[in-house]
C-alpha positions, 0 to 999 in steps of 0.5 A, spaced: 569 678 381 564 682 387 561 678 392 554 680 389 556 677 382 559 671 384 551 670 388 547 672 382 551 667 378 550 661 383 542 663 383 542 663 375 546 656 375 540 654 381 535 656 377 536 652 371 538 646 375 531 647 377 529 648 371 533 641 367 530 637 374 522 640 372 524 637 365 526 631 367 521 629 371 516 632 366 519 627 362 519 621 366 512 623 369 510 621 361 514 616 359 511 612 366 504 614 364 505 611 357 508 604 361 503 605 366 497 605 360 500 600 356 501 596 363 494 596 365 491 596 358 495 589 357 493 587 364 486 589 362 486 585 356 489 578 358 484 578 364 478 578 357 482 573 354 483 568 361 477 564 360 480 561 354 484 557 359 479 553 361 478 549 353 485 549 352 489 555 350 496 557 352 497 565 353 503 567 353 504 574 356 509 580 354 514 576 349 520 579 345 519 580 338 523 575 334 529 578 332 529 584 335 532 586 342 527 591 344 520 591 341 516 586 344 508 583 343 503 584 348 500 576 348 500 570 344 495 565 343 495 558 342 490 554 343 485 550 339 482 556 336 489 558 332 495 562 333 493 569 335 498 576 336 494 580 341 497 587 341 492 592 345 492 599 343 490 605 348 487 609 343 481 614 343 476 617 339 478 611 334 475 611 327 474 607 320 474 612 314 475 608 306 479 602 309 484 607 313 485 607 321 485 614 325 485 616 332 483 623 331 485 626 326 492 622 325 492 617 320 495 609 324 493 605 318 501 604 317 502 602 325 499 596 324 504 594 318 508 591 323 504 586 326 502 584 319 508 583 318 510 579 324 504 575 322 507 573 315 514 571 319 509 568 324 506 563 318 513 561 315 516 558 322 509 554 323 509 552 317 515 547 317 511 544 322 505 544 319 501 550 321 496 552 315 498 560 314 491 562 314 490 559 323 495 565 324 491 571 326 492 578 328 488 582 333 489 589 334 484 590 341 482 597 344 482 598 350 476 599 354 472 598 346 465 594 345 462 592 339 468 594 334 471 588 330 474 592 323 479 588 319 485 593 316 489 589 311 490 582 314 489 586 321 483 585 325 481 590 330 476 589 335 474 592 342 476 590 348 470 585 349 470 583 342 476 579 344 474 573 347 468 573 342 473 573 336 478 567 337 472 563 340 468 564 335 474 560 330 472 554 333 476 548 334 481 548 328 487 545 330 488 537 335 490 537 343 497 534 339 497 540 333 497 546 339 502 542 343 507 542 336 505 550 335 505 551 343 512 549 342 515 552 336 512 558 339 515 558 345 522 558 342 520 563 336 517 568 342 522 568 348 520 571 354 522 578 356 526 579 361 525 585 366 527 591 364 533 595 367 532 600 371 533 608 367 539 612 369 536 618 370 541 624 369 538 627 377 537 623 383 530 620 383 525 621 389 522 613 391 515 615 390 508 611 390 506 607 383 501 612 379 493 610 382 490 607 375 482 605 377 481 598 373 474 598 370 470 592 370 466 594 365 471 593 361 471 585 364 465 580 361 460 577 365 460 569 366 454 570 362 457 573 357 464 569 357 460 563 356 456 566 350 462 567 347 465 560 347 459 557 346 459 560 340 466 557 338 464 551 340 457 550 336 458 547 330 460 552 324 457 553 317 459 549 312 462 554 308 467 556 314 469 548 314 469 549 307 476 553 307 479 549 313 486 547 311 489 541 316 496 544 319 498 536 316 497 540 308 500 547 310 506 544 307 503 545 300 501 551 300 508 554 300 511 548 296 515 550 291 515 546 284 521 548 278 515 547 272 508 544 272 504 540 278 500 536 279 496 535 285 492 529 287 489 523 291 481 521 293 475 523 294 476 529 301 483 528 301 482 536 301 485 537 294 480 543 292 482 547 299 490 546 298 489 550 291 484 555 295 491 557 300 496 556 295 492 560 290 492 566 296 499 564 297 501 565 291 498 572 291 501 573 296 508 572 294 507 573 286 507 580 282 500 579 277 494 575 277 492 569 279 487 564 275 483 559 278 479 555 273 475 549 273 470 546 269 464 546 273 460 552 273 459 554 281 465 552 283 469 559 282 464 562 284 464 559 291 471 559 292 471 566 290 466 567 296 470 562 301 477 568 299 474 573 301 473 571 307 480 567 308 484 572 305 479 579 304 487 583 303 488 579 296 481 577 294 482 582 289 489 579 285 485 572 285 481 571 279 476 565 279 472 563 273 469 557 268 474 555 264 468 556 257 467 564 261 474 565 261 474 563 253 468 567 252 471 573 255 478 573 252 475 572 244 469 578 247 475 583 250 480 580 242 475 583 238 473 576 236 466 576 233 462 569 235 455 567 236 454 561 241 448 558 241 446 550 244 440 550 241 441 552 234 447 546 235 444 540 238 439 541 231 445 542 227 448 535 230 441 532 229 441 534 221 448 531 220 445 525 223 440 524 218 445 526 213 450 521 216 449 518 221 442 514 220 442 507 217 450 507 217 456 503 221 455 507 227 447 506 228 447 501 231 442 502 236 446 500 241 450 507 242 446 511 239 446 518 237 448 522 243 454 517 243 457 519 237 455 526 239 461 525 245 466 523 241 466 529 237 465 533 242 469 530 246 475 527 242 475 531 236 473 537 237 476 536 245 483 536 242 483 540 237 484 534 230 483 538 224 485 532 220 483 525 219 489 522 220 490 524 226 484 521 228 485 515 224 491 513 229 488 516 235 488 513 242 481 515 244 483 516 252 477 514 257 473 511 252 472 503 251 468 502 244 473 500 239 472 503 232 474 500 226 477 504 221 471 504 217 467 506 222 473 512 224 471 513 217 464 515 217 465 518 224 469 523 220 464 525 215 459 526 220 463 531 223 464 534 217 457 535 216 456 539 223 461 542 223 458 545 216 450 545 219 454 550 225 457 554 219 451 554 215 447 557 221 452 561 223 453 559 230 459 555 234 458 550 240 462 550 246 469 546 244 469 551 239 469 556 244 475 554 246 478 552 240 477 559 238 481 562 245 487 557 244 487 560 237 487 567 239 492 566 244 497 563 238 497 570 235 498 574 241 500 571 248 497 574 254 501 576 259 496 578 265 497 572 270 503 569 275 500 563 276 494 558 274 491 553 277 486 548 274 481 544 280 477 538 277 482 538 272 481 530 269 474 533 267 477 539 262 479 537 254 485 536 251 484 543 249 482 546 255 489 544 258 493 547 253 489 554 252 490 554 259 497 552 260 499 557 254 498 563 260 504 561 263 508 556 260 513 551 264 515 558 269 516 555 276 510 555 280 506 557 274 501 551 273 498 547 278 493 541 276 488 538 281 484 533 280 482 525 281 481 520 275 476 516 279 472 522 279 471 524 272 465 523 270 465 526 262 467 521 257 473 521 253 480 525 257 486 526 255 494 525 257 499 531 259 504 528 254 499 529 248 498 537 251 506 537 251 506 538 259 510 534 265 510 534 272 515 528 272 517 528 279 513 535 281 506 531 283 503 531 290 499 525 294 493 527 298 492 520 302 488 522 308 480 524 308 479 530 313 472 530 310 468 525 310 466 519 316 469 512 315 462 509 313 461 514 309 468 512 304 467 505 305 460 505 303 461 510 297 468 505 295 464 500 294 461 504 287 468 505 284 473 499 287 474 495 281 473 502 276 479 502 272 480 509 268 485 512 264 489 518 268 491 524 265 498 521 267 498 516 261 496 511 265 490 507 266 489 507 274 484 504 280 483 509 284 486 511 291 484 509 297 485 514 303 491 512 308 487 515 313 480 517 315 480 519 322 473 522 324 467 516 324 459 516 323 453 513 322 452 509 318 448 511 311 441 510 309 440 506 302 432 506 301 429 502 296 422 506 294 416 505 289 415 511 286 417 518 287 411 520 292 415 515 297 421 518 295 419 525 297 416 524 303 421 520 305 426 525 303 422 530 307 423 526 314 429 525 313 431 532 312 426 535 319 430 528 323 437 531 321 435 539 322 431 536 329 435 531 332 442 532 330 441 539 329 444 541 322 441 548 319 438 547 313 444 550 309 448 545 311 444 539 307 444 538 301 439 534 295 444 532 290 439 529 283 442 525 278 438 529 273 435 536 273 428 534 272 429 531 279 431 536 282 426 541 279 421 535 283 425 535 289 425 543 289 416 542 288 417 538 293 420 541 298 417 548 297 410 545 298 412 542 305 415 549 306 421 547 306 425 553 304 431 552 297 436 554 294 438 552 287 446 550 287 446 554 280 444 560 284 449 558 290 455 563 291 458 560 297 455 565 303 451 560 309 444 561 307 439 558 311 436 553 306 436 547 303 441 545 297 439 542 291 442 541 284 445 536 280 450 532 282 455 536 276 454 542 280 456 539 287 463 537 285 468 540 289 463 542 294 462 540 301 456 539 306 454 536 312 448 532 310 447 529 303 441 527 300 441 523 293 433 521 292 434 519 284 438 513 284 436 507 279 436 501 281 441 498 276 446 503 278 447 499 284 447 493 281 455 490 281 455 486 275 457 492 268 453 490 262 456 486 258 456 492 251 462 496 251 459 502 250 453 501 255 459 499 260 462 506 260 456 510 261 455 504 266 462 506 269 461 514 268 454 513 272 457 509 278 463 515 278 458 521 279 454 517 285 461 516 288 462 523 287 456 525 290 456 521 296 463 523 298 461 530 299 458 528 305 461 530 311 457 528 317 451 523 314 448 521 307 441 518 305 440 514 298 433 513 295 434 508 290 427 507 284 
């Protein structure tokens, strides 16, 4: 080779040398930059969230991903507010088109997916400890943004001085000793990353400064603005969010599972209603096909429907919530099955049956009466689908005291016989025949839309009710939970699971510590019920549980004893500007709970001359409004508000001695059960005027 060439060649070799070191430290230069972006921005994020030290939360910072050997989470937070992932995205010119993320032009929605993903893993491992799923949080933080707060899927996605602002405002949700257990599991699940180890590069790499990267203060939030945020998860929050509070003590529940039918039980606060509301978002979660929630209260689905909507928004669509008579109406209507229901028309067809039947026979007594005749078919006949007289001839009428003789069986059958032609005559049905129609409907062609059932309030619904409802999916696991508590029926007549064909032998759960209410508040309200013996949907005739544990205490209630209904309102009146005034509860937390609707309607006038703003519960939906609850107190089962107002009790409901007739007696003790209801939807106060 001549001199010249070996020269040349040995320049050639030099110059892609150059050229491999130029693209190596090219390479380098980002790769540092992106640790030095994400390094500051992560920085920059834990510096926000600082000020959550000081009321109790533990930030756990750069955590390894459970499982893996590389990825890593940016920061943990565990504290009274809940567990919450944080991982802050450098992201510019961020945007939200029809439910999707871009940065740009770039869709990321699906970058997200796995911190979603780390959430459901994050659930599982709490909850063997008792973590409700719905206290683990994922926040995705843009460093450097304000006044950004998106929810992507179970992701909620805010600026960088929103943080703060989102975990406080979840207020205090778990006890110093839950945080310490969580704390504690977390710790274990999320192991602290070691320091990295050092790149080996594939040329020497000069030592040269760290790259200067100006951290901004306007990112930071002023003491002003840090105090407002944890004010703000401090105060005192709308009902509506303590209504869909889960104790980590019942997360366990949730996820449960049962080979068969279930039953979920236990007294008054215990909070059966909000267990079903997370299984329900549970098993949406985890099941193909929709989820039905039903109850026989009108507002109830409706309201839950609500309370989802904002515990489980990426789900709320795959959960159905509907009256029990709704759903039957709608499934005849989409069948093609033509019916016309009209209360009306059958309260005068029942009135002419009597005339024919009833009146001046064994049953007119006048110690009953015609509405108590009118229950037992509405409720015992009808109410569990008997077509034949020998079947009610030997039945045993579960929850009613009055003893038939058979002579009076007899005529009560003939006078359902004559309604039932009064309805056909005039061509329309009743309510029990709505529901006979759907069971019937469902015998020719099962429906297969639904993975799973759950029945709240359970003990008011019929025979009927319960095995139109079971039919949807039989005895699959986990297919249909029944909730409810005996002590709170307040219908007459019931029924039993043995009747309808269905067991939860060995699948039945216990609810006995009251979250809800205050000690003085139970103990005043037990006394209404503690010798109340009723007919449980078991087959058994039970007293009612009493509470285990009722942790939170409170003033005593306020029993007033009033002349007449002026005093009773002005004295309502007070009550409510002395709560809203000097205890500071908002108007949307109080309610006025009526054993009647006319006193409602009273109530209503009443409030609305003092300029006090209402809302009617049959027109309540479950989002806070500021003002003042009023309905029956049927309507407000299931329900929960802060303060609680029953201005129409009669005096002789109060009166510990049962009237000696035994049908009296069980209207009697169906009365004491409402008013147990309805004092025990009081969280924090409850006032009683007695006329």
């Amino acid at each position: 080779m001549l001199a010249g060439e070996s020269a040349g060649a040995e320049s050639l070799r030099q110059l892609a040398l150059a050229d491999a070191h130029e693209r190596a430290a090219r390479e380098a230069r980002a790769t540092a930059s992106r640790y030095g972006v994400a390094a500051v921005t992560e920085k920059q994020t834990a510096r926000t969230l600082s000020p959550l030290a000081a009321v109790g939360h533990h930030l756990l910072a750069d955590r390894r991903w459970p499982g893996s050997q590389r990825a890593q989470v940016d920061l943990i937070v565990v504290g009274p507010s809940g567990v919450f992932i944080v991982d802050t995205k450098a992201w510019k010119d961020v945007s939200f088109i029809d439910g999707r993320l871009y940065r740009g032009q770039e869709d990321v929605t699906d970058d997200l997916d796995n911190l979603a993903s780390l959430a459901d893993l994050t659930q599982a491992h709490l909850a063997e400890i008792g973590l409700a799923p719905g206290e683990v949080h994922v926040l995705a933080v843009l460093a450097g943004r304000q006044g950004v707060n998106l929810s992507v899927g179970t992701v909620q996605v805010v600026g960088e001085k929103d943080a703060l602002r989102a975990i406080a405002a979840k207020g205090n949700r778990l006890t110093p000793s839950q945080v310490d257990a969580v704390l504690q599991r977390a710790l274990a699940l999320f192991p602290e990353v070691n320091a990295p180890a050092p790149v080996v590069a594939a040329v020497p790499e000069p030592v040269l400064p760290a790259p200067s990267m100006q951290i901004t203060q306007d990112a930071l939030l002023s003491d002003e603005e840090v105090n407002e945020a944890l004010m703000a998860g401090i105060m005192a929050q709308p009902i509506e969010e303590w209504m869909s509070f889960l104790h980590p003590q019942q997360a366990k529940l949730v996820r449960r599972s049962f080979p068969g039918p279930c039953r979920l039980r236990g007294p008054a606060g215990t909070g059966k209603t909000v267990v079903g509301l997370h299984r329900a978002a549970y098993l949406a979660r985890t099941r193909p096909g929709k989820i039905l929630v039903t109850s026989f209260v009108k507002t109830l689905p409706g309201v839950l429907h609500e309370l989802l909507n904002r515990l489980a928004p990426e789900v709320a669509d795959r959960v159905e919530f509907t009256g029990v008579h709704a759903f039957a109406t709608r499934l005849l209507r989409q069948r093609g099955v033509e019916f016309k229901i009209d209360a009306q028309l059958a309260e005068i067809a029942f009135k002419k049956a009597w005339q024919q039947v009833g009146h001046g026979s064994n049953l007119d007594t006048g110690r009953q009466g015609e509405r108590y005749w009118q229950e037992e078919i509405q409720n015992v006949i009808k109410g569990r689908g008997i077509t034949q007289y020998s079947a009610y001839a030997d039945l045993v009428r579960t929850g009613r005291r009055y003893s038939l003789q058979p002579s009076q069986r007899e005529t009560v059958w003939r006078l359902y016989q004559a309604y039932d032609a009064e309805l056909r005559g005039r061509g329309v049905v009743d309510y029990a025949d709505v529901i006979l129609l759907a069971e019937a409907e469902l015998r020719r062609k099962p429906c297969t839309t639904y993975a799973a059932v759950i029945v709240d309030e359970a003990q008011d619904l019929s025979a009927a009710m319960i095995r139109m409802l079971f039919s949807l999916v039989g005895d699959r696991p986990d297919g249909f939970t029944l909730i409810g508590d005996g002590q709170q029926s307040i219908y007459p007549g019931g029924y039993n699971l043995a009747e309808v064909g269905i067991s939860v032998q060995n699948r039945g759960v216990v609810l006995d510590v009251n979250y809800r209410n205050t000690a003085e508040i139970v103990a005043f309200a037990q006394q209404l019920v503690s010798s109340d013996e009723f007919a449980d949907i078991e087959g058994v005739i039970a007293r009612g549980d009493v509470p285990a544990s009722i942790p939170r205490r409170g003033a005593q209630p306020v029993i007033t004893l009033y002349e007449d209904w002026q005093q009773t309102s002005r004295a309502m009146l007070d009550r409510i500007q002395r709560v809203s005034c000097e205890i500071g509860t908002s108007l949307g937390d109080v309610a006025v709970l009526c054993t009647t609707r006319r006193t409602a309607r009273l109530a209503t006038e009443a409030l609305a001359s003092a300029g006090v703003r209402t809302i009617s519960l049959e027109d309540y939906s479950g989002s806070p409004v500021d003002a003042v609850k009023v309905g029956t107190i049927k309507r407000a089962k299931g329900l929960e508000f802060k303060q609680v107002l029953i201005p129409d009790v009669p005096r002789a409901q109060t009166v510990g001695i049962p009237p000696a007739d035994e049908a009296e007696h069980e209207r009697w003790d169906l009365n004491r059960r409402e008013l147990y209801v309805a004092m025990t939807r009081a969280r924090d106060g409850l006032w009683v005027g007695v006329s």
